[in-house]
GULOTOR-928324 format. One record per residue: residue number from 1; residue in one letter; x, y, z of N, C-alpha, C in turn. Coordinates in Angstrom, 3 decimals, decimal comma. Layout:
<pts>
<pt pos="NUM" code="A" n_xx="X" n_yy="Y" n_zz="Z" ca_xx="X" ca_yy="Y" ca_zz="Z" c_xx="X" c_yy="Y" c_zz="Z"/>
...
</pts>
This chain:
<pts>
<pt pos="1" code="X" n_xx="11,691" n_yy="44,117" n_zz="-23,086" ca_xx="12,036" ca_yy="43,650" ca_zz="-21,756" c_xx="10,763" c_yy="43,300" c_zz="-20,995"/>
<pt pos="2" code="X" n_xx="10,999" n_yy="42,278" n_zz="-20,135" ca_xx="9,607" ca_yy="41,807" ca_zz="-19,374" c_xx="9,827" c_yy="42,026" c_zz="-18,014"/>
<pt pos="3" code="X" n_xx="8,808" n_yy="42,888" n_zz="-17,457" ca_xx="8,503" ca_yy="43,097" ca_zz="-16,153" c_xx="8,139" c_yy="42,354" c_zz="-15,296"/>
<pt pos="4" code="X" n_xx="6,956" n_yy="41,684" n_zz="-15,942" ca_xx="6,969" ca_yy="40,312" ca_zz="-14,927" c_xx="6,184" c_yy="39,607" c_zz="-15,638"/>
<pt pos="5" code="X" n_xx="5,718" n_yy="38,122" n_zz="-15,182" ca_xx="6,038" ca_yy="36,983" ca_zz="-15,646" c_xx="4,426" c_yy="36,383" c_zz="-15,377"/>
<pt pos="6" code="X" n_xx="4,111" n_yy="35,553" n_zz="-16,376" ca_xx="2,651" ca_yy="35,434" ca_zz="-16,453" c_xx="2,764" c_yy="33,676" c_zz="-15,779"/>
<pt pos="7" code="X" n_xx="2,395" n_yy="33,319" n_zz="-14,769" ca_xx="2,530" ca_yy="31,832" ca_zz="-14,258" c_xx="1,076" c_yy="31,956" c_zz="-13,399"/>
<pt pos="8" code="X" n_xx="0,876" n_yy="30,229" n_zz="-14,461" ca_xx="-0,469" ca_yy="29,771" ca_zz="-15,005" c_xx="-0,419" c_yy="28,719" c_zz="-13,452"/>
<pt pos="9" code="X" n_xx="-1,360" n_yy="29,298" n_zz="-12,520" ca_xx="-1,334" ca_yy="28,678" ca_zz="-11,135" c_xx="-2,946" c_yy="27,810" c_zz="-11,170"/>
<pt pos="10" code="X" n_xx="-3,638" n_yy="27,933" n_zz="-12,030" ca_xx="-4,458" ca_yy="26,927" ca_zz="-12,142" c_xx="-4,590" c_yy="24,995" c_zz="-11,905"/>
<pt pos="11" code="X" n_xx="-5,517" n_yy="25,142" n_zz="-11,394" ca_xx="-5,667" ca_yy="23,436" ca_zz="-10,840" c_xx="-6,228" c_yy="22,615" c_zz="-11,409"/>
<pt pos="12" code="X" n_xx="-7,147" n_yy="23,216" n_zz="-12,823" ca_xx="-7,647" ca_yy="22,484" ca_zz="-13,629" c_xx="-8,050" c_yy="23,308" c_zz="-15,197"/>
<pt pos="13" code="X" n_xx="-8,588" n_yy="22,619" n_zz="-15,984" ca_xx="-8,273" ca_yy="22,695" ca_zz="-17,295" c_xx="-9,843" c_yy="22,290" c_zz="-17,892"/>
<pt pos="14" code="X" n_xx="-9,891" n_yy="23,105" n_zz="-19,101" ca_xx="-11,069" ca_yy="22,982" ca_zz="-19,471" c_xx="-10,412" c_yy="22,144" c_zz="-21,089"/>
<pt pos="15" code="X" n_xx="-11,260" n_yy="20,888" n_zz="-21,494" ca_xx="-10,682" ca_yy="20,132" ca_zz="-22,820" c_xx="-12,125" c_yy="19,467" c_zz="-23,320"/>
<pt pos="16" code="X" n_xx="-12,350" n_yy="18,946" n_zz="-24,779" ca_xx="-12,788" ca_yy="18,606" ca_zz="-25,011" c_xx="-12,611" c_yy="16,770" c_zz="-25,282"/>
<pt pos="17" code="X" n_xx="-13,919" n_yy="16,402" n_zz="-25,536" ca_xx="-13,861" ca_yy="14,709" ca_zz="-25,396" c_xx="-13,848" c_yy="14,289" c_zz="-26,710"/>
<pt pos="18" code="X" n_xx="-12,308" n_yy="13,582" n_zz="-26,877" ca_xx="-12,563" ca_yy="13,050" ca_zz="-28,157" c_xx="-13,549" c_yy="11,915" c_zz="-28,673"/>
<pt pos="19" code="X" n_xx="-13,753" n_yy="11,158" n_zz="-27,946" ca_xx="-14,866" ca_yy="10,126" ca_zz="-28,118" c_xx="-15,752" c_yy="10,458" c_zz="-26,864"/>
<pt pos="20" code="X" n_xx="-16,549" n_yy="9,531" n_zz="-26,768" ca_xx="-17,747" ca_yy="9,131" ca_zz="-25,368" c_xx="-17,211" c_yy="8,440" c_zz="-24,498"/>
<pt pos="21" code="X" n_xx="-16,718" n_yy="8,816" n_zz="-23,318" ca_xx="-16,195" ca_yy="8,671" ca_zz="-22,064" c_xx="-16,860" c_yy="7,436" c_zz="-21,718"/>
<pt pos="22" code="X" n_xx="-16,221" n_yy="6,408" n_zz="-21,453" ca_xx="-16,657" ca_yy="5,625" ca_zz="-20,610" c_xx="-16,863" c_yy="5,490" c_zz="-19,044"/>
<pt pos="23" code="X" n_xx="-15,747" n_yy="6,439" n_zz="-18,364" ca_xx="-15,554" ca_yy="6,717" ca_zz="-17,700" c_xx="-16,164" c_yy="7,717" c_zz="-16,816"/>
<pt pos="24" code="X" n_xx="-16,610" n_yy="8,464" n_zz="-15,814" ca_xx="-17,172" ca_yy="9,216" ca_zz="-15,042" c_xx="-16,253" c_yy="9,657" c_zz="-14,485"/>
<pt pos="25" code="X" n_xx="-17,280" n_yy="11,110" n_zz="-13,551" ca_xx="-16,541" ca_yy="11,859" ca_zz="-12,643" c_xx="-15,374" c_yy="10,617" c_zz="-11,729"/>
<pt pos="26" code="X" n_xx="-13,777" n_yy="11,610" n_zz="-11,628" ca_xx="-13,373" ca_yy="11,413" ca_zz="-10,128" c_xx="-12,154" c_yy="9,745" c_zz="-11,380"/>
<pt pos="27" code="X" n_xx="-12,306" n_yy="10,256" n_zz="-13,197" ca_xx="-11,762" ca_yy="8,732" ca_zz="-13,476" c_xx="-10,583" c_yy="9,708" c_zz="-14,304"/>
<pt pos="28" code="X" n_xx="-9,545" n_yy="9,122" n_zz="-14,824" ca_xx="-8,150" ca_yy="9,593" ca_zz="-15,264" c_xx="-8,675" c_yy="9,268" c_zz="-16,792"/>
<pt pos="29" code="X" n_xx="-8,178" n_yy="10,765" n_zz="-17,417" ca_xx="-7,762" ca_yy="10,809" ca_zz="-18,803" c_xx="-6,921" c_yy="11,260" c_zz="-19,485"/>
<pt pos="30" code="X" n_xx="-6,460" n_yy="10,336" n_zz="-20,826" ca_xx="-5,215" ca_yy="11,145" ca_zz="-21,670" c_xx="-5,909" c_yy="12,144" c_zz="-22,815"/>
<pt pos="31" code="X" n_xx="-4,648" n_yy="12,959" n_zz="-23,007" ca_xx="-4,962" ca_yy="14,017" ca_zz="-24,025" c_xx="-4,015" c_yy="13,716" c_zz="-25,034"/>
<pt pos="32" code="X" n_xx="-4,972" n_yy="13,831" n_zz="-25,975" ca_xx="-5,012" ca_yy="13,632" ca_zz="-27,511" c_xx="-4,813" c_yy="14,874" c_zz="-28,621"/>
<pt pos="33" code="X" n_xx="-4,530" n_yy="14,364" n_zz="-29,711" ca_xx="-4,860" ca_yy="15,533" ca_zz="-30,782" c_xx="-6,384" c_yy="16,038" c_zz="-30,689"/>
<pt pos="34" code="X" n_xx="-7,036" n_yy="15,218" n_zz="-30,665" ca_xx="-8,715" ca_yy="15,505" ca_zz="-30,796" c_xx="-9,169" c_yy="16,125" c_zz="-29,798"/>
<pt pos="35" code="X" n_xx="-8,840" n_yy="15,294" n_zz="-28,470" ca_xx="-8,805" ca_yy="16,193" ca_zz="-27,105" c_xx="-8,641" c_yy="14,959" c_zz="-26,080"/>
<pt pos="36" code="X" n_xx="-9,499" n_yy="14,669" n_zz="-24,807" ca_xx="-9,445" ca_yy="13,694" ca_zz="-24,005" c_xx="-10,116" c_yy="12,917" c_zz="-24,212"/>
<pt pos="37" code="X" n_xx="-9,880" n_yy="11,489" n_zz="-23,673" ca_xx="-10,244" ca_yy="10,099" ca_zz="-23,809" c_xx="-9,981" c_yy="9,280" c_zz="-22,028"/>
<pt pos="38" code="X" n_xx="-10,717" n_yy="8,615" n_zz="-21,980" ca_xx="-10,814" ca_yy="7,564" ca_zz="-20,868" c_xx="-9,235" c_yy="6,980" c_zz="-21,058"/>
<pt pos="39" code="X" n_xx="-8,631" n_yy="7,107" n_zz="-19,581" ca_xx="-7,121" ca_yy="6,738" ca_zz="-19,904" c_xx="-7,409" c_yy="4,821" c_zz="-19,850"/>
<pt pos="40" code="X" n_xx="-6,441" n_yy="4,426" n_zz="-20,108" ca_xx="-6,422" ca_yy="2,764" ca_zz="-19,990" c_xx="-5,360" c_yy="2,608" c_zz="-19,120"/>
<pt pos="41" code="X" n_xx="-5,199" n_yy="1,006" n_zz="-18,333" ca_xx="-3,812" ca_yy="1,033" ca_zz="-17,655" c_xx="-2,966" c_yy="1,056" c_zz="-18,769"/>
<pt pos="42" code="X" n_xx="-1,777" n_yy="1,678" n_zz="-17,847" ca_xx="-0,386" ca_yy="1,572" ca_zz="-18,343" c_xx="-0,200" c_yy="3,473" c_zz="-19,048"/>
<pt pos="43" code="X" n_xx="-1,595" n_yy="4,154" n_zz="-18,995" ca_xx="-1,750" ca_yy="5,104" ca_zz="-19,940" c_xx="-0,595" c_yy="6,041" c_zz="-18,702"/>
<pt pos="44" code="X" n_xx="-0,280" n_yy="7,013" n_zz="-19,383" ca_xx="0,063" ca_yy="8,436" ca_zz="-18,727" c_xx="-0,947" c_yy="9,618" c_zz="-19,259"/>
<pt pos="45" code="X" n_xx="-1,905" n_yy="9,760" n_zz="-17,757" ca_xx="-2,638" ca_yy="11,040" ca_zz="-18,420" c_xx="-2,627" c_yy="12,312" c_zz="-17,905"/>
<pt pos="46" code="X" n_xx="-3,689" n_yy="13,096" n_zz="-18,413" ca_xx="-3,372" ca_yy="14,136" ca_zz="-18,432" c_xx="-3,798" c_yy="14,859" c_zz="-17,033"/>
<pt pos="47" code="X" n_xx="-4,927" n_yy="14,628" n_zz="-16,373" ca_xx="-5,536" ca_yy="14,377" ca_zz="-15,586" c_xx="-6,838" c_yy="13,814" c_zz="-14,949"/>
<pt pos="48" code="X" n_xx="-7,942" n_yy="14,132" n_zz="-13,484" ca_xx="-8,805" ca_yy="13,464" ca_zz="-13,341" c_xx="-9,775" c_yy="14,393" c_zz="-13,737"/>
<pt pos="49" code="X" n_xx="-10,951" n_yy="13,807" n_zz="-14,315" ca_xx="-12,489" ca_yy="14,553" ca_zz="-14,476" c_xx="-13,402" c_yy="15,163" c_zz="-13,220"/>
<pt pos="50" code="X" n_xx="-13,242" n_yy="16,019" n_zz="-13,121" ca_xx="-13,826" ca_yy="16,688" ca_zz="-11,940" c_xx="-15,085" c_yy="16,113" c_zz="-11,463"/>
<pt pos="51" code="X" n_xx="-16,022" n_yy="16,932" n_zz="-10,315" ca_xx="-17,300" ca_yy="15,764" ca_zz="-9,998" c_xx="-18,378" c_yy="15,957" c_zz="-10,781"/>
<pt pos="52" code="X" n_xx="-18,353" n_yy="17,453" n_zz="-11,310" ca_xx="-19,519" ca_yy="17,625" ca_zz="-12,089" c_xx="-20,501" c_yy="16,896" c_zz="-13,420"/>
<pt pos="53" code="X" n_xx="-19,443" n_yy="15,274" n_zz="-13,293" ca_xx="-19,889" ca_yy="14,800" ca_zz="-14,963" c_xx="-20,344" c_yy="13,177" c_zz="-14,136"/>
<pt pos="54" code="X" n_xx="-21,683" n_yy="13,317" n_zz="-14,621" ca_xx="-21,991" ca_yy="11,859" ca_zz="-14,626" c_xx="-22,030" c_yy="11,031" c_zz="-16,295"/>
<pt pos="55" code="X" n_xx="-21,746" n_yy="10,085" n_zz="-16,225" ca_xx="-22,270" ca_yy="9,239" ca_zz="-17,738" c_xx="-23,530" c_yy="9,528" c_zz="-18,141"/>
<pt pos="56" code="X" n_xx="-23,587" n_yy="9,316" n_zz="-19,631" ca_xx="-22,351" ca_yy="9,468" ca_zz="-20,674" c_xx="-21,946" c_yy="11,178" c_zz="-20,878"/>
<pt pos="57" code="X" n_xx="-21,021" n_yy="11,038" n_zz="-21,204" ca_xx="-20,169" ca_yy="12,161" ca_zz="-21,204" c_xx="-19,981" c_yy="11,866" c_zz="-22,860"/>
<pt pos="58" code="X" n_xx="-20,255" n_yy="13,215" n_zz="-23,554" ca_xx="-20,675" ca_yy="12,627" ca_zz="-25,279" c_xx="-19,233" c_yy="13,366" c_zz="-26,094"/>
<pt pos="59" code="X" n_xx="-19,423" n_yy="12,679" n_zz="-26,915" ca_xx="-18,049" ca_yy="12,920" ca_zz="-27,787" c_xx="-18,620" c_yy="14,651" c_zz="-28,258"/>
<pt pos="60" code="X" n_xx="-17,096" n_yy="15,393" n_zz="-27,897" ca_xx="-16,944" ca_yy="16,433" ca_zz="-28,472" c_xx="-17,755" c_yy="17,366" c_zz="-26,918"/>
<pt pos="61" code="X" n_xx="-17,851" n_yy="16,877" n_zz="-26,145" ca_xx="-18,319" ca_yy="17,658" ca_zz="-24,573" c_xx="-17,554" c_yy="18,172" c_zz="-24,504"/>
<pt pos="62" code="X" n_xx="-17,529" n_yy="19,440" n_zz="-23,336" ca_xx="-16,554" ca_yy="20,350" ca_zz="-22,878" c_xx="-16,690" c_yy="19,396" c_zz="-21,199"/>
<pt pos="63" code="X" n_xx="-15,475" n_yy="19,346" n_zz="-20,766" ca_xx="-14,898" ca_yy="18,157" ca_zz="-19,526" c_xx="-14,049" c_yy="19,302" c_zz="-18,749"/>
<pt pos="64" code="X" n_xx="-14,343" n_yy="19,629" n_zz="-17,779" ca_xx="-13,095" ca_yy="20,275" ca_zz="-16,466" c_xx="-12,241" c_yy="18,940" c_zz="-16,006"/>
<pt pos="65" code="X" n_xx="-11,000" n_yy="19,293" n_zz="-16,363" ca_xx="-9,956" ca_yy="18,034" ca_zz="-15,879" c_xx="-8,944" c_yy="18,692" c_zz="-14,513"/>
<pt pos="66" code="X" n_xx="-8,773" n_yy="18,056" n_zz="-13,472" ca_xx="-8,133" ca_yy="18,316" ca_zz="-12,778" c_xx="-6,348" c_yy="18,044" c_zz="-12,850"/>
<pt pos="67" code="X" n_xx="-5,915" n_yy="19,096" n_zz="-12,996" ca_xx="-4,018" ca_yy="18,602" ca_zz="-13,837" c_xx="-3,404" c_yy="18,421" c_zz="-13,117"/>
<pt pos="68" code="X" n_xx="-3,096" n_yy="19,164" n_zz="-11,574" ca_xx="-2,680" ca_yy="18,948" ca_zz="-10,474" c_xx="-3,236" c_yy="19,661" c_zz="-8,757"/>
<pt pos="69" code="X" n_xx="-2,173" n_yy="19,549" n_zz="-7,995" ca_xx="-3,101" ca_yy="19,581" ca_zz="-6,719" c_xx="-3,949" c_yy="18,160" c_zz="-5,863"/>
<pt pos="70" code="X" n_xx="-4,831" n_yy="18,341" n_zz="-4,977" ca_xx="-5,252" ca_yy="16,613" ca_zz="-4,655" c_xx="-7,165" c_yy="17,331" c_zz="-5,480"/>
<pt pos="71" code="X" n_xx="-7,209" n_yy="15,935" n_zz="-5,062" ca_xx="-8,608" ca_yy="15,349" ca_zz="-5,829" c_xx="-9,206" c_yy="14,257" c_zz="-5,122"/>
<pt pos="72" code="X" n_xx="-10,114" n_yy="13,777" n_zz="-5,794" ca_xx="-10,783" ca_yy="12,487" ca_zz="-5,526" c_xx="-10,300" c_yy="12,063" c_zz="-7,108"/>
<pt pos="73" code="X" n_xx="-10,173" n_yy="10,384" n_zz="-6,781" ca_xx="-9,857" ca_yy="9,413" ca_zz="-7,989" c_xx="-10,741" c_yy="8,166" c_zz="-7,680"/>
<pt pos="74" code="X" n_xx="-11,279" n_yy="7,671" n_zz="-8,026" ca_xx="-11,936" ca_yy="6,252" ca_zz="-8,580" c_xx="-10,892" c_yy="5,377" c_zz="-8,438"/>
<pt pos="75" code="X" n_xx="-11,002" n_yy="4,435" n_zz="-7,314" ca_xx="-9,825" ca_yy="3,221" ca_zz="-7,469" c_xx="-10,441" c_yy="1,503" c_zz="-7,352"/>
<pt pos="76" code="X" n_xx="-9,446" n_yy="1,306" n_zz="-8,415" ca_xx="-10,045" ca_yy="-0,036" ca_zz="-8,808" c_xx="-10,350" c_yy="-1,177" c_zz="-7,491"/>
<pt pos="77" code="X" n_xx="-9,241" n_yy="-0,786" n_zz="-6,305" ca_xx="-8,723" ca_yy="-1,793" ca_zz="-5,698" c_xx="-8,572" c_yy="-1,167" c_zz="-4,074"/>
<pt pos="78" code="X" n_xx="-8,435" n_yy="-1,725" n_zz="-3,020" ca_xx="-8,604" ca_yy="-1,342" ca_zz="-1,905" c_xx="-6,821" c_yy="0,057" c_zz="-2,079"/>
<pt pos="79" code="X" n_xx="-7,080" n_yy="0,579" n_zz="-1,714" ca_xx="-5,841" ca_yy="1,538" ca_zz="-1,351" c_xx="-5,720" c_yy="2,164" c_zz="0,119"/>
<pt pos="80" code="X" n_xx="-4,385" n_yy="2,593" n_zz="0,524" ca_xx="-4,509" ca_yy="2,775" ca_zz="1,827" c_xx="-3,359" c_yy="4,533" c_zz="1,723"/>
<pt pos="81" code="X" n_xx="-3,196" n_yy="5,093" n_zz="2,697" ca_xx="-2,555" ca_yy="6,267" ca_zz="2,748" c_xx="-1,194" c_yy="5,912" c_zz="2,327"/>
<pt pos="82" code="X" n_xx="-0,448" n_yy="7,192" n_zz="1,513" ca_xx="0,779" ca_yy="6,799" ca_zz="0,906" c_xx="1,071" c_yy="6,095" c_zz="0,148"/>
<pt pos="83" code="X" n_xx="-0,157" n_yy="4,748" n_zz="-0,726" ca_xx="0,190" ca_yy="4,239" ca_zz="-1,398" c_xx="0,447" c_yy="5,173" c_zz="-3,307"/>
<pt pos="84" code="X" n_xx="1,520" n_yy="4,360" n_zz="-4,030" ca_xx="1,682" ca_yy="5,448" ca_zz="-5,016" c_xx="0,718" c_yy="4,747" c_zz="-6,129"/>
<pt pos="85" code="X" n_xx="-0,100" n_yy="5,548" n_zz="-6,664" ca_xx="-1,330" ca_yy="4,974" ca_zz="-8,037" c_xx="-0,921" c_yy="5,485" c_zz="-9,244"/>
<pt pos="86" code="X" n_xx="-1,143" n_yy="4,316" n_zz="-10,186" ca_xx="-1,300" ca_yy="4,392" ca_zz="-11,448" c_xx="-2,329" c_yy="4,355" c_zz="-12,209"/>
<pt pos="87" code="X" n_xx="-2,490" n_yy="4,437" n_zz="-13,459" ca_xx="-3,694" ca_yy="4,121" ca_zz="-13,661" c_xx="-3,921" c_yy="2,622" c_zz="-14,133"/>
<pt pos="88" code="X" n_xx="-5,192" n_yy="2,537" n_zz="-13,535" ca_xx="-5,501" ca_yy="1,026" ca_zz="-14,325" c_xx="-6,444" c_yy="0,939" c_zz="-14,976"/>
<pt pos="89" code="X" n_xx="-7,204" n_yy="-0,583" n_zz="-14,910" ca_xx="-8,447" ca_yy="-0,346" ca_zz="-15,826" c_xx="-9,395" c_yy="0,737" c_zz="-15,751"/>
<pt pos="90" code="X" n_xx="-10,615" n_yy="0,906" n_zz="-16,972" ca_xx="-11,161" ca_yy="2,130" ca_zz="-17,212" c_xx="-10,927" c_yy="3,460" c_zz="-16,366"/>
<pt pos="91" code="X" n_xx="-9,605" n_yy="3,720" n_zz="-16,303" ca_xx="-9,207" ca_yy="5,031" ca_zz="-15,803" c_xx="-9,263" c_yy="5,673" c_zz="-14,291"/>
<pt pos="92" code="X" n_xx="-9,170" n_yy="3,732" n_zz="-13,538" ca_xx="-9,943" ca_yy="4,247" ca_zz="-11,855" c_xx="-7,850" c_yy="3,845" c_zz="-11,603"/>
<pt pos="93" code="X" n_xx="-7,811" n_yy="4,453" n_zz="-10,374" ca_xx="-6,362" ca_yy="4,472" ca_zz="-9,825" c_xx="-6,134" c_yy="2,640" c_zz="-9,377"/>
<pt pos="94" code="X" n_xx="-4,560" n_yy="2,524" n_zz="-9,513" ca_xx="-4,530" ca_yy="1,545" ca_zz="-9,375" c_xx="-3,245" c_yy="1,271" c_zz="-8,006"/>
<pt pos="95" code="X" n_xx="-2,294" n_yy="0,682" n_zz="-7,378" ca_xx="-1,280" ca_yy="1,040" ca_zz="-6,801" c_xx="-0,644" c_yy="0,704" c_zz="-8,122"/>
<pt pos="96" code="X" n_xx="1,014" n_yy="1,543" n_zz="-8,116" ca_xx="1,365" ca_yy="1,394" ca_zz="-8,829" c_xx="2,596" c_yy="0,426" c_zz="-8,607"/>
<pt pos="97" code="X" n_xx="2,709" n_yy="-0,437" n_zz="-9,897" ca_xx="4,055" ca_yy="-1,632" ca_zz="-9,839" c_xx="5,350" c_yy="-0,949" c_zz="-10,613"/>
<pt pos="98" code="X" n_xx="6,256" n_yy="-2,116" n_zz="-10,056" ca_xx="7,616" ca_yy="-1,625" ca_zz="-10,585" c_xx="7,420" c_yy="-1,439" c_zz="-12,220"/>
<pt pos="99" code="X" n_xx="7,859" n_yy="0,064" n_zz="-12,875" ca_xx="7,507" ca_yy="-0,003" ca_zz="-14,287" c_xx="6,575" c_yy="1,130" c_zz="-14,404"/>
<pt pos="100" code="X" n_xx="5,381" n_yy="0,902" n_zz="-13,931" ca_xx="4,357" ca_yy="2,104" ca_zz="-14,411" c_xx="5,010" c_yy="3,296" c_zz="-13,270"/>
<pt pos="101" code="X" n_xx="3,901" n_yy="4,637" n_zz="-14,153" ca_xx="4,080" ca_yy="5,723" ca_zz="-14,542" c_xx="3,388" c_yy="6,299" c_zz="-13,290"/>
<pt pos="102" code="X" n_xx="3,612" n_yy="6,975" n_zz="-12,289" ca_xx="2,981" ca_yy="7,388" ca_zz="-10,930" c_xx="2,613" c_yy="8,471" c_zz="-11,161"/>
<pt pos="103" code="X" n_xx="1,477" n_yy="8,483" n_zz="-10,500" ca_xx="-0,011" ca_yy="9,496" ca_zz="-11,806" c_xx="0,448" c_yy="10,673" c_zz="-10,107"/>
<pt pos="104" code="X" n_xx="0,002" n_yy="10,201" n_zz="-8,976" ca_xx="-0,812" ca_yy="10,761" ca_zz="-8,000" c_xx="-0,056" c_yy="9,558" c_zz="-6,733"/>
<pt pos="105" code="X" n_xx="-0,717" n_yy="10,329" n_zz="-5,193" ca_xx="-0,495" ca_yy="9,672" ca_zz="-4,015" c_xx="-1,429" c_yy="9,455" c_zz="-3,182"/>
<pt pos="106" code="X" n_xx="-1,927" n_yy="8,131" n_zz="-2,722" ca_xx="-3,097" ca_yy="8,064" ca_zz="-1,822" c_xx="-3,057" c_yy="8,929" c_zz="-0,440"/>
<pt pos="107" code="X" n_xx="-4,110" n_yy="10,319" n_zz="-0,615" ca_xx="-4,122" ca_yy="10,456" ca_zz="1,216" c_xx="-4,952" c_yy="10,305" c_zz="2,216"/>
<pt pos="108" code="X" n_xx="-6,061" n_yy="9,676" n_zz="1,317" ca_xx="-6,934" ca_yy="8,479" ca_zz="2,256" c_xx="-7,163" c_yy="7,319" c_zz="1,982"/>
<pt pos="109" code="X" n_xx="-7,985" n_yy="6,527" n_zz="2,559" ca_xx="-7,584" ca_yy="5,021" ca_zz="2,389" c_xx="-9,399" c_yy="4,870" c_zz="1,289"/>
<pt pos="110" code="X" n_xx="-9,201" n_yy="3,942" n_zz="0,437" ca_xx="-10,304" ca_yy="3,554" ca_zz="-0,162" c_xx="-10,571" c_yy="2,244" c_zz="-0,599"/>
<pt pos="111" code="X" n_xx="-11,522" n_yy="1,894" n_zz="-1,050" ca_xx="-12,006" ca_yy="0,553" ca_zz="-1,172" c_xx="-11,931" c_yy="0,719" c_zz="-2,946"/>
<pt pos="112" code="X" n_xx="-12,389" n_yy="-0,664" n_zz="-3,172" ca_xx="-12,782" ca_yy="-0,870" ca_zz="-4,770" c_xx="-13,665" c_yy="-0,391" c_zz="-5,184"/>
<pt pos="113" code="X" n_xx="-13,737" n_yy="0,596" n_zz="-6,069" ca_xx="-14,839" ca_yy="1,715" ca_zz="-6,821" c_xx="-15,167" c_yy="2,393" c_zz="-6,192"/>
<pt pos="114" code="X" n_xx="-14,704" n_yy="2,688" n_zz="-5,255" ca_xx="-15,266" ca_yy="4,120" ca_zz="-4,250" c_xx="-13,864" c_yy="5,222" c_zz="-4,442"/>
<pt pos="115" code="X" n_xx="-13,738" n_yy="6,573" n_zz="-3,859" ca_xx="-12,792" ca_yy="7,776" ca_zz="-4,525" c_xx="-12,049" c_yy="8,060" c_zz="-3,148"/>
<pt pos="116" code="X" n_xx="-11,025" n_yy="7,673" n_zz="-3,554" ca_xx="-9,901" ca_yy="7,908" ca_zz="-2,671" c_xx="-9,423" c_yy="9,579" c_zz="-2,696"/>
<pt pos="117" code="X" n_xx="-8,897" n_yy="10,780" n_zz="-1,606" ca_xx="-8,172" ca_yy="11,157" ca_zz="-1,873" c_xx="-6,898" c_yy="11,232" c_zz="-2,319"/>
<pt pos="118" code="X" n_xx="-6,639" n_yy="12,077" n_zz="-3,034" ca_xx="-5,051" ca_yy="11,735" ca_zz="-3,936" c_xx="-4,899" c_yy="13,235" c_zz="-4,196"/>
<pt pos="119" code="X" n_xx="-3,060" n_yy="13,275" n_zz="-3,994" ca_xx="-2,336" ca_yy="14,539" ca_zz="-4,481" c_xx="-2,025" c_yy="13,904" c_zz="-5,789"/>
<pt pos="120" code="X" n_xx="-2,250" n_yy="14,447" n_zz="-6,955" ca_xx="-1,008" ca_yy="14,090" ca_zz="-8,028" c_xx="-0,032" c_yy="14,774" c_zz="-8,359"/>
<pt pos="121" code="X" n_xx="0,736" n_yy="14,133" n_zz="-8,560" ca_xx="2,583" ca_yy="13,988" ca_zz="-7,961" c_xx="3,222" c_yy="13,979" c_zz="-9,795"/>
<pt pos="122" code="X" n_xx="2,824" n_yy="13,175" n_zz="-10,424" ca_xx="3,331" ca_yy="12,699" ca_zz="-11,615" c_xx="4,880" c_yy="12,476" c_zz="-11,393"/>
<pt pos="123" code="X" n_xx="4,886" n_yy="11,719" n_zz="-10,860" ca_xx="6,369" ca_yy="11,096" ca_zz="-10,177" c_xx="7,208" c_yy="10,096" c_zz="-10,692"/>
<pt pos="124" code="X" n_xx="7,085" n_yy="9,987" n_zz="-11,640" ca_xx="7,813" ca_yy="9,388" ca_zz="-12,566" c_xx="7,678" c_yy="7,763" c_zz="-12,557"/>
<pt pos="125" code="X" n_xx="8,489" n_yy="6,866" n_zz="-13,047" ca_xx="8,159" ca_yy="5,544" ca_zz="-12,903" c_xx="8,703" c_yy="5,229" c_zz="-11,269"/>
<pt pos="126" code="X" n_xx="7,472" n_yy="3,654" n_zz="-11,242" ca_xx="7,738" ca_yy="3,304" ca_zz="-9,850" c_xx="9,307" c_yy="2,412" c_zz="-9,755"/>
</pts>
């Protein structure tokens, strides 16, 4: 009989890099058999790379990924509050279109290649 109940309240995750990240702190990755990889659009990942990693980030590194909770994300494209992001190219947030996979939610406004705040939501398709 169980007394009580072991719930894993953590906000991030420690994984290894299956290849060499193209990607940097604050960019979205999927998890693999091998471990994580730079997500691509259209990807569903696992989560964002915390701030502590500048490039290159070498195959087989140990990576802190952020799984849920808010963050900073890398966005490709101007974003504004409330908008819903996906991922797009090399793993920076994108808004998301009818179809893709809603990673996270803008809760500040950002420009192209600069880090928006974002809750991720993993909210299913837009």
């Amino acid at each position: 009989m169980f007394f009580a109940s072991m719930v894993d309240d953590s906000l991030t995750r420690e994984f290894t890099t299956s290849a060499a990240l193209t990607g940097g702190a604050f960019t979205a990755v999927v998890l693999g058999e091998n471990g994580v990889a730079t997500a691509a659009a259209g990807d569903t990942p696992i989560g964002i790379i915390t701030a502590e990693y500048e490039l290159p980030i070498a195959a087989n590194a140990p990576v802190t990924v952020q799984v849920r909770g808010g963050c900073l994300w890398t966005v490709g494209e101007d974003v504004k509050p409330g908008d819903l992001l996906a991922v797009g190219a090399d793993g920076k947030a994108a808004k998301a279109a009818s179809g893709d996979f809603v990673f996270a939610q803008a809760i500040t406004a950002a420009t192209a290649n600069s880090a928006a705040h974002v809750l991720i939501t993993r909210g299913g398709k837009a």
